[in-house]
FINUVEX-132795 format. One record per residue (C-alpha): residue in one letter; chain; x, y, z. Coordinates in Angstrom, 2 decimals, m for minus. Example, Ala and Ser with C-alpha at 12.3 -4.5 7.8 and 13.67 -1.06 7.14 Angstrom:
// residues 2
> A;A;12.30;m4.50;7.80
> S;A;13.67;m1.06;7.14
This chain:
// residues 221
> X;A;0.00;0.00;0.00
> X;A;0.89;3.39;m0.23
> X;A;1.40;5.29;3.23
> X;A;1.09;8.85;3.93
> X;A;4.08;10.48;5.86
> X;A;5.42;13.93;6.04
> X;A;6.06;15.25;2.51
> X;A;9.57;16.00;3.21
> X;A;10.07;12.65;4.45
> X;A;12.86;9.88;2.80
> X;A;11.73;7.07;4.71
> X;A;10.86;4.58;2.65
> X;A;7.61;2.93;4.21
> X;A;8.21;m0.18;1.83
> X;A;11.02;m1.27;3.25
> X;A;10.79;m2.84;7.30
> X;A;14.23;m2.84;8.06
> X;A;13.46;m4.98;11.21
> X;A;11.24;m7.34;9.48
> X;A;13.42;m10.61;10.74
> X;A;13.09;m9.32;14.13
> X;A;9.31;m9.49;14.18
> X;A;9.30;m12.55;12.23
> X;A;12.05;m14.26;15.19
> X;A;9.41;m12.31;18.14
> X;A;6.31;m14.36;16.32
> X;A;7.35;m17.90;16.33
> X;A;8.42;m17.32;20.08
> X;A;5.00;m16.65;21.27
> X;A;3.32;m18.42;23.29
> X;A;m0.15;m16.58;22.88
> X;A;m0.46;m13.56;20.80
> X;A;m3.47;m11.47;22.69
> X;A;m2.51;m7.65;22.92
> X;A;1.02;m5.76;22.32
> X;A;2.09;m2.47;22.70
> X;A;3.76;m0.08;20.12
> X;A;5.87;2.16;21.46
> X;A;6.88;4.48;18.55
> X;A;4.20;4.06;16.06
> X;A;5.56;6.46;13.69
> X;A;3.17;6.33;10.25
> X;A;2.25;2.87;11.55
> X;A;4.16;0.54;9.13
> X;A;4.89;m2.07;12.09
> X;A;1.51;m1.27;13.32
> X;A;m0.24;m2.58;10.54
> X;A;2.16;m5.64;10.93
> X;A;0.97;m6.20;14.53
> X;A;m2.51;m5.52;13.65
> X;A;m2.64;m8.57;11.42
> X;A;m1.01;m11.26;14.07
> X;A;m2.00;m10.00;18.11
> X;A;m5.89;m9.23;18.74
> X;A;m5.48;m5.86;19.73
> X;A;m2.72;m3.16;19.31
> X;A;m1.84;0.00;21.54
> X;A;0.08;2.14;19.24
> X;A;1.67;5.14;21.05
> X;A;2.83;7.88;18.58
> X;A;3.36;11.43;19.89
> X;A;4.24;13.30;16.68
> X;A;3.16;11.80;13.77
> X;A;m0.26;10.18;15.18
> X;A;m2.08;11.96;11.87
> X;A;m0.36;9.62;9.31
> X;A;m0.64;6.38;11.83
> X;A;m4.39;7.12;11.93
> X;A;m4.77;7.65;7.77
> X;A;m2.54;4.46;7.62
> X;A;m4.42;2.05;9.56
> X;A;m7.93;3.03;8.60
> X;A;m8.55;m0.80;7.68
> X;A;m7.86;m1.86;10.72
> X;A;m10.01;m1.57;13.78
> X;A;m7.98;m3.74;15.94
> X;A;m5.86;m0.40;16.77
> X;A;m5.93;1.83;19.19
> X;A;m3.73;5.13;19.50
> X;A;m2.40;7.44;21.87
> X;A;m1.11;10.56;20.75
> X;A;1.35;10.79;23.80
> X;A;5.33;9.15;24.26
> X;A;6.22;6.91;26.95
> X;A;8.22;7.81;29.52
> X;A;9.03;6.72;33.64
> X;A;6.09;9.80;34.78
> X;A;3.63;11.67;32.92
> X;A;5.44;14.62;32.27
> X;A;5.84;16.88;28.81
> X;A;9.36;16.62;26.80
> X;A;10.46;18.58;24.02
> X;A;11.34;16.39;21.05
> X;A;12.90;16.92;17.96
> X;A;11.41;16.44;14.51
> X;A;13.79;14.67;12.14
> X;A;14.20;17.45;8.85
> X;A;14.73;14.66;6.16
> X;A;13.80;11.11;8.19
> X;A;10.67;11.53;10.61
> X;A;11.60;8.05;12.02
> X;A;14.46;9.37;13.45
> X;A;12.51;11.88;15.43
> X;A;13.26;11.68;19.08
> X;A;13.84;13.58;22.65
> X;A;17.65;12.61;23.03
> X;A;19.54;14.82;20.89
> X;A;21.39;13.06;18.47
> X;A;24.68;14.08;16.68
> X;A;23.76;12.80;12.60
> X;A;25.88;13.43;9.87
> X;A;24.45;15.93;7.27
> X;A;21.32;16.51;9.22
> X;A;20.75;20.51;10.60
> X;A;17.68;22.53;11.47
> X;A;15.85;19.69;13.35
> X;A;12.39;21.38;14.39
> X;A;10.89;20.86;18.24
> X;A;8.12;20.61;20.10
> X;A;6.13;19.85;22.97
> X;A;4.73;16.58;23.55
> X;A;3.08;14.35;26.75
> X;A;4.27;11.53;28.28
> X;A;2.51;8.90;30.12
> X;A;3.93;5.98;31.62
> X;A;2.83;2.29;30.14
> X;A;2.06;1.34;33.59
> X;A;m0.83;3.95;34.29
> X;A;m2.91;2.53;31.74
> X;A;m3.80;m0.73;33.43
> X;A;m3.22;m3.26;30.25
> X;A;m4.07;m6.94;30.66
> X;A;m2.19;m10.26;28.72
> X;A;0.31;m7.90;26.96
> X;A;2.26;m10.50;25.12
> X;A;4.49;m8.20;23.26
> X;A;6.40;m4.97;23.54
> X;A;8.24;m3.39;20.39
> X;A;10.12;m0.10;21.55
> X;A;11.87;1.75;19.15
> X;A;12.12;5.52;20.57
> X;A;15.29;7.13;19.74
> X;A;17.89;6.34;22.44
> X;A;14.82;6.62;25.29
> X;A;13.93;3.36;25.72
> X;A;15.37;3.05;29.37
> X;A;12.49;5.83;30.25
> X;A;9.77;3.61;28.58
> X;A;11.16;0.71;30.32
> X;A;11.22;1.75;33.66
> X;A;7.59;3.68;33.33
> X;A;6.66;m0.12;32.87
> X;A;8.42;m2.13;34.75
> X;A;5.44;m3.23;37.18
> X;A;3.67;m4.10;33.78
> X;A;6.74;m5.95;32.46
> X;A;7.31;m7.40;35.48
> X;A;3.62;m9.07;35.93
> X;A;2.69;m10.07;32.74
> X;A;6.12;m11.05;31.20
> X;A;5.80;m9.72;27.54
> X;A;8.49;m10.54;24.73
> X;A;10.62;m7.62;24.14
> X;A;11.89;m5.85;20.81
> X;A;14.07;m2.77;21.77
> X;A;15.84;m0.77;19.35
> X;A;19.27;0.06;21.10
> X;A;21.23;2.07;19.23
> X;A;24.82;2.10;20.41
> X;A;26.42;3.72;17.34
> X;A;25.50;6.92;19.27
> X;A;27.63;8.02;22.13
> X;A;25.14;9.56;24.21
> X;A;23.00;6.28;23.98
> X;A;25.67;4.06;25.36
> X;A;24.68;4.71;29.00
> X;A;20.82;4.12;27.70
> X;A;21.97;1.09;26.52
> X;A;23.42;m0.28;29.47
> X;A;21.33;0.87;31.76
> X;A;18.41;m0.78;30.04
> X;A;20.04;m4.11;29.66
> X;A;21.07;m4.28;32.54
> X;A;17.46;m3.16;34.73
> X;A;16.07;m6.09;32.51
> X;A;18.41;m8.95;33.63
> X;A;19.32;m8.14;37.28
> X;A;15.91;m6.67;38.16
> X;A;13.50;m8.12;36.11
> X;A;14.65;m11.52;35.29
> X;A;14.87;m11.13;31.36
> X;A;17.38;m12.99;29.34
> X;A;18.86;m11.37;26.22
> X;A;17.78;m14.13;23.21
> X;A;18.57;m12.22;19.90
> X;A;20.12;m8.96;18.35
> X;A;19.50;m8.04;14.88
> X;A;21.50;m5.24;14.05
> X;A;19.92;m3.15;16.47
> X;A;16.85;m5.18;17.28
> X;A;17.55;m6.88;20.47
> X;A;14.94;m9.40;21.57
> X;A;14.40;m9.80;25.27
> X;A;12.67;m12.84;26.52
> X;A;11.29;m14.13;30.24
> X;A;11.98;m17.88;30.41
> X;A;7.53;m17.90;31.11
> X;A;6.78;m15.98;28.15
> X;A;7.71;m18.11;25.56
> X;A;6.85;m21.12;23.96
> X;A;8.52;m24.72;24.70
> X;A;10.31;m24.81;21.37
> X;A;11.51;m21.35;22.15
> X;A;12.84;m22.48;25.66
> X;A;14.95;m24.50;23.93
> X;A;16.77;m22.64;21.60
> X;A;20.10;m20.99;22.32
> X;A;20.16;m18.15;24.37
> X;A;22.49;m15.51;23.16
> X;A;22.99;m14.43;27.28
> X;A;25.14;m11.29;28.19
């Protein structure tokens, strides 16, 4: 299909550079009831989702127009125009000039890329919202996934989801993001780190898989 996006936008919607990942996250699944999308962007993994869980919670705090116009088919989507973060709270994020996935609160150093606009946006925390039998998260918000995380970490902690996190550690300033998020998974949560593609890494709880997953090779860490 043809999505709308910004019209100074090179992102090419046809192409889903973490298509493996989601492929790997579906055949570890034990049940596939409701997942979260944090970073819907003009909902090209939305759609995706939309088509293999029952219900999708799409969070999208910029671009919420396009995700809406691009998932008018599907009624198993629901969206909030707000980020994620650890409180509810407002954070100034910057608007990508030539790549609106890029978009993100952590300022970013990019070759060849100037006059980034800003605004204002809301953030809520994952755990205020009260979901039930998430079976999957898929995070992919710029370097602030650690904030997403830990706003939560009571619902990742109860109901055991499988995990896709972009991590991005070709950027300086995310390296501490990184860590910091890999590591509040294993020590305090109990997560093992299963896969990395490119900069997909799949998290997995030992209970939230199924048995052929259990068995395969963990990558650790």
């Amino acid at each position: 299909m043809k999505f709308k996006k910004p019209a100074n936008c090179k992102f090419d919607e046809n192409t889903i550079p973490n298509m493996q990942a989601l492929t790997y996250c579906f055949s570890r699944l034990k049940y596939k009831r409701n997942c979260i999308d944090a970073g819907g962007h003009i909902g090209t993994v939305s759609r995706i989702l939309a088509n293999k869980f029952d219900h999708v919670h799409a969070f999208e705090p910029v671009f919420g127009e396009y995700l809406r116009e691009n998932t008018t088919d599907k009624n198993n989507i629901t969206i909030y125009d707000v980020g994620l973060g650890y409180e509810k709270t407002s954070e100034k994020i910057y608007i990508h000039p030539t790549n609106s996935g890029g978009t993100s609160i952590v300022t970013h150093t990019r070759s060849g890329s100037t006059n980034f606009e800003s605004k204002e946006i809301t953030i809520h925390k994952i755990d205020d919202y009260g979901f039930q039998k998430i079976d999957f998260i898929k995070i992919d918000v710029e370097s602030y996934e650690w904030y997403v995380i830990k706003g939560g970490h009571h619902t990742i902690k109860n109901q055991k989801p499988l995990l896709m996190i972009e991590l991005m550690m070709r950027y300086e300033e995310s390296k501490r993001s990184v860590t910091d998020t890999h590591n509040f998974l294993v020590k305090n949560l109990g997560y093992r780190l299963v896969k990395m593609f490119d900069e997909d890494w799949i998290y997995a709880h030992p209970e939230s898989v199924n048995e052929k997953a259990r068995r395969w090779p963990l990558a650790g860490r």
